[in-house]
N, C-alpha and C positions, 0 to 999 in steps of 0.2 A: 893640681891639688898641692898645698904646702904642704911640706913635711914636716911630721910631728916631733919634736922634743921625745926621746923616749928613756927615761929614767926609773922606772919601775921595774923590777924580776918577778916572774914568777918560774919557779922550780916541780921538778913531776919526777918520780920517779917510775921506772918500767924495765921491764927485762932487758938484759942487752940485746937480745933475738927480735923484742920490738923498736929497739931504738934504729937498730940495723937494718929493716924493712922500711920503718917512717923514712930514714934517711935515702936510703935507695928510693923511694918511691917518692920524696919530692923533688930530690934532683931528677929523676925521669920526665919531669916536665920544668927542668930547668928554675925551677925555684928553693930558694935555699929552704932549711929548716925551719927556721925563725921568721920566716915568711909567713910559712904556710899556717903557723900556730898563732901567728898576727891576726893573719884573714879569718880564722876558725873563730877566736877569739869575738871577734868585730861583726861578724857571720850572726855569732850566740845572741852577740848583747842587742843586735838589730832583727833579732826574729828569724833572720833569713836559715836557719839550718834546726831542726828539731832532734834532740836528745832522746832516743826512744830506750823504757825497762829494757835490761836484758832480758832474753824469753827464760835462760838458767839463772840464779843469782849467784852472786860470785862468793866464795869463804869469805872473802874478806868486809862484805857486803851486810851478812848477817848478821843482827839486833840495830843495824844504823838507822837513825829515821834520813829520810830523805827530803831532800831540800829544794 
């Protein structure tokens, strides 16, 4: 597979408590951060993983319409 050019950011922000578990839990299978939110990313736009509602909605969730 060639490798891509990657010149785009995208930025998230999240608690430190979750950024510190993401991180631990993809170096536990030896894959960096930016890896794994590559693949999730490319996972999304190709179908292969589905976004399911929360069963609770979240505060911050409340009046948005959803997209």
């Amino acid at each position: 597979m060639t490798p891509t050019t990657k010149s785009a950011y995208l930025t998230v922000r999240v608690a430190e408590k979750t950024r510190i578990k993401f991180h631990a839990k993809a170096w536990m299978f030896r894959i960096s951060p930016s890896e794994v939110l590559r693949e999730l990313i490319d996972a999304f736009i190709e179908d292969r993983i589905t976004i399911q509602a929360p069963v609770t909605r979240k505060e911050n969730q409340i009046g948005r319409a959803h997209v």
